[in-house]
N, C-alpha and C positions, 0 to 999 in steps of 0.2 A: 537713635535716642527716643522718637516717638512712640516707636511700635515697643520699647522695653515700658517708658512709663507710664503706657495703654495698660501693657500690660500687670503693672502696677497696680492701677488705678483698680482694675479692676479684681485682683489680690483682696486690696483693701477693703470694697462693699462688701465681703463676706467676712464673718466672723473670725475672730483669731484662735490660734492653738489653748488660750488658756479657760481652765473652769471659771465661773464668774461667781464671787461671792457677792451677796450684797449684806448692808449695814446699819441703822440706824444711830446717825448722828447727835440726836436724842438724850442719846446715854450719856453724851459728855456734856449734853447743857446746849447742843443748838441742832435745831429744827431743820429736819433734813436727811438725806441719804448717803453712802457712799458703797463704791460698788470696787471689786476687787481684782485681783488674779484670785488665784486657792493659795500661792505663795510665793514669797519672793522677799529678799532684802534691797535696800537702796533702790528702790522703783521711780520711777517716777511718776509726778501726779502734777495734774488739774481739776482747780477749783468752776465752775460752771453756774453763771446767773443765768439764771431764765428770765423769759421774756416778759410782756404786761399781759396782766389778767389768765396767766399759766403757773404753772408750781413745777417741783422737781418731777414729779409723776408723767408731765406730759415731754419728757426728754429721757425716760426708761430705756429703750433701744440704745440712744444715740452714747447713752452710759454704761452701758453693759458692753456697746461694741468697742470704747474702748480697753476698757478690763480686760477684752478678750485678748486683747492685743499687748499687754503689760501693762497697762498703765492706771493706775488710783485716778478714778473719775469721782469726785464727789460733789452737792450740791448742796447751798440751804434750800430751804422751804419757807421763806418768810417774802413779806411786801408783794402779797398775791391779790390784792384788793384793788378798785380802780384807781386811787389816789397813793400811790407806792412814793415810799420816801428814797431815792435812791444811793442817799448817802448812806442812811441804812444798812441797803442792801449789802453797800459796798465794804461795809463793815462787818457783816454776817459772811461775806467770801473772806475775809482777811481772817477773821475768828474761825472760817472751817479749815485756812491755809496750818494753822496752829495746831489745830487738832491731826491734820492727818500728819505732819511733823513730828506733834511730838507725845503721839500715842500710839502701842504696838497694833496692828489690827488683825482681824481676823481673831483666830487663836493662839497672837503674841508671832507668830510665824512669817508677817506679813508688816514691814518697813519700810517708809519713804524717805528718798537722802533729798536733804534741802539744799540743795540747788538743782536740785531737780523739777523745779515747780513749774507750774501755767498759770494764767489765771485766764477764763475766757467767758463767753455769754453770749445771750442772743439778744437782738432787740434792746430793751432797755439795761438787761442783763450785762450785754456788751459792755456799754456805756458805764457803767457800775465796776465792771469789769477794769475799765481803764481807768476810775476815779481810785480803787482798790492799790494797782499796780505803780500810781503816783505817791504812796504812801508805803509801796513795801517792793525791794528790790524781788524779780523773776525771773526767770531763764527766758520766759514767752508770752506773748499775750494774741489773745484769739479771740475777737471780734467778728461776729456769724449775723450779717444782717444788721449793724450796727444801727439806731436810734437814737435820736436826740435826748440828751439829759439833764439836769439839774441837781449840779452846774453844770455846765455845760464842760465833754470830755476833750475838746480839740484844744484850749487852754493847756490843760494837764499833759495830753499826747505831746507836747513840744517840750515836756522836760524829760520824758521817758524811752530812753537807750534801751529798752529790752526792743527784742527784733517782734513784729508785728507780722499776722495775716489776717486782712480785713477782706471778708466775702460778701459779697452783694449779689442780688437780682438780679440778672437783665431786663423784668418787666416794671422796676421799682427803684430801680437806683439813682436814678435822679428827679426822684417825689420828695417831698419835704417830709417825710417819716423817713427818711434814709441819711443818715450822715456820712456814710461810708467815705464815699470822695474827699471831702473837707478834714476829716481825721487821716485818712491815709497824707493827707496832704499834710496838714502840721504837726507830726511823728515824725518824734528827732533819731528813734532808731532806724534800723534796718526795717523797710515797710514790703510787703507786696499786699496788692487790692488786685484780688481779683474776682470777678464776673461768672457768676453760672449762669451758662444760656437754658432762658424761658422759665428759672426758678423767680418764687416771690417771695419776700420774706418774711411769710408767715409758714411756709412749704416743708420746713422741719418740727413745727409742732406738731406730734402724736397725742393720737384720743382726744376727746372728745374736751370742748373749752368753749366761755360762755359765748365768745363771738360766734363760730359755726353756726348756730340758728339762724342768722342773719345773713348767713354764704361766705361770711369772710372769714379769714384765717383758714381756706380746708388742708389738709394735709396732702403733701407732693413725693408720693413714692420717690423718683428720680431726684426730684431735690437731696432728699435725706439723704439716698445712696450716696451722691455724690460729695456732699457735705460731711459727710462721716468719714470717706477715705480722703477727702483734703485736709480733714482735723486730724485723721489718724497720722499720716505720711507725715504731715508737717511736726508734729507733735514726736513721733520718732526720729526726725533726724533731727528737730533741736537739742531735745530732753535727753536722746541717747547719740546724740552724732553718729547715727547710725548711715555711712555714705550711699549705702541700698536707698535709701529713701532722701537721698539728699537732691533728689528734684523739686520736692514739694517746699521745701525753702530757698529754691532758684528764683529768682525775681525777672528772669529771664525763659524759664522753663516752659514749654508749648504743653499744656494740662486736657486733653481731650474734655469737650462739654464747659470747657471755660475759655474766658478771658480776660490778658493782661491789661489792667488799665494805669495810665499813669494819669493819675492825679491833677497831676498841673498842667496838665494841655488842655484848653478850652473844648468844653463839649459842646453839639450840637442837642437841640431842644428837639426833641418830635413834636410837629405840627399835631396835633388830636386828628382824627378820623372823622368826616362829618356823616353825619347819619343821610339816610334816603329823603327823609325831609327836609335838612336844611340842605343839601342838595338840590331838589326840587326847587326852593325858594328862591336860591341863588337862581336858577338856568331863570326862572320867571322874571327877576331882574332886568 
């Protein structure tokens, strides 16, 4: 079983068989992108917040790969300012749920059946993402890095039966920008949380964004990779019960470069690392 969803896994970081169109969501009145197969009826699709101080632009790859793969990835573009209203946002994913629903795309060629949906995000997006899904029945929700929001989304996740996958850091998941744990925890559906070893979760933002000057947020080849075939894989076997890929919705499943966390068993806190200074000062003690 390992060595086949290794070798899955790895399937996944590369591109899928289809052409990729993309779209501007624009034309129907909201701000934002959608990226395609070239064609298909009854597809499935996910809506995708992005994170604070990012826009739909800085998640290009991670929407294109999956288009590649069948799937209507589309985003808004809105609440990309420091002070982001997240109810908002969460409104702008529901408003983009509607358009890929119930407008043809492409050149009329290209269909989504509604039960086929996602709704997912990153960072605050997540968060948005799960305020969104407490308001409108989904087949999935996908939570990448999740963050604290307003209101606050672990309230909400305890009314919401769609099955969940919540991915975290290993170098970040139990910092207080990270709600991963506590959400995974009060999710009344079917949950898996799992852990990328040595990602952080700013590691899937692509291009350039206002933090980087600063050294924070830089982008994580490996993260991405990895983050994109556990969206992908998960995303296929919910949306299309497709049993190929029915590992990545195992909650028991052994994932190469991750790990499964259960929520409710008490964690241990890492001690900090002391510097050669306060080192020193101790021995002088």
């Amino acid at each position: 079983m390992s060595a086949s969803v290794k070798s899955l896994l790895s399937t996944l970081t590369s591109k899928g068989p289809h052409r990729v169109l993309r779209g501007n969501l624009a034309i129907a009145g909201q701000p934002g992108v959608v990226y395609t197969p070239e064609s298909g009826l009854s597809l499935p699709a996910v809506v995708f917040g992005h994170g604070w101080l990012t826009g739909a632009a800085n998640y290009r790859e991670l929407l294109e790969h999956l288009a590649s793969w069948g799937i209507v990835a589309a985003a808004p573009d809105t609440e990309r300012g420091p002070i982001p209203s997240h109810l908002d946002l969460a409104t702008d994913l529901l408003t983009t749920l509607d358009i890929c629903t119930g407008v043809r795309l492409g050149d009329g060629t290209i269909s989504v059946h509604p039960d086929r949906l996602a709704l997912a995000g990153h960072g605050m997006g997540a968060g948005a993402a799960v305020i969104a899904a407490a308001q409108r029945r989904v087949a999935a929700v996908i939570a990448l890095f999740p963050a604290p929001t307003a209101p606050a989304a672990e309230p909400l996740a305890a009314d919401i039966d769609a099955p969940a996958l919540i991915l975290a850091g290993s170098t970040d998941i139990d910092a207080v920008s990270s709600n991963a744990v506590p959400l995974a925890s009060a999710w009344y559906g079917p949950t898996i949380l799992r852990q990328i070893d040595g990602a952080s979760h700013n590691g899937i933002v692509e291009g350039r964004r206002t933090l980087a000057a600063f050294g924070v947020g830089k982008h994580e080849a490996k993260t991405s990779r990895t983050t994109r075939a556990l969206l992908t894989g998960y995303l296929l076997a919910t949306l299309l019960a497709d049993e190929t890929y029915a590992p990545f919705a195992d909650p028991e499943a052994a994932i190469p470069h991750t790990t499964l966390i259960d929520p409710d068993l008490p964690r241990e806190k890492e001690h900090p690392k002391l510097t050669v200074g306060q080192a020193a000062k101790l021995l002088r003690k």
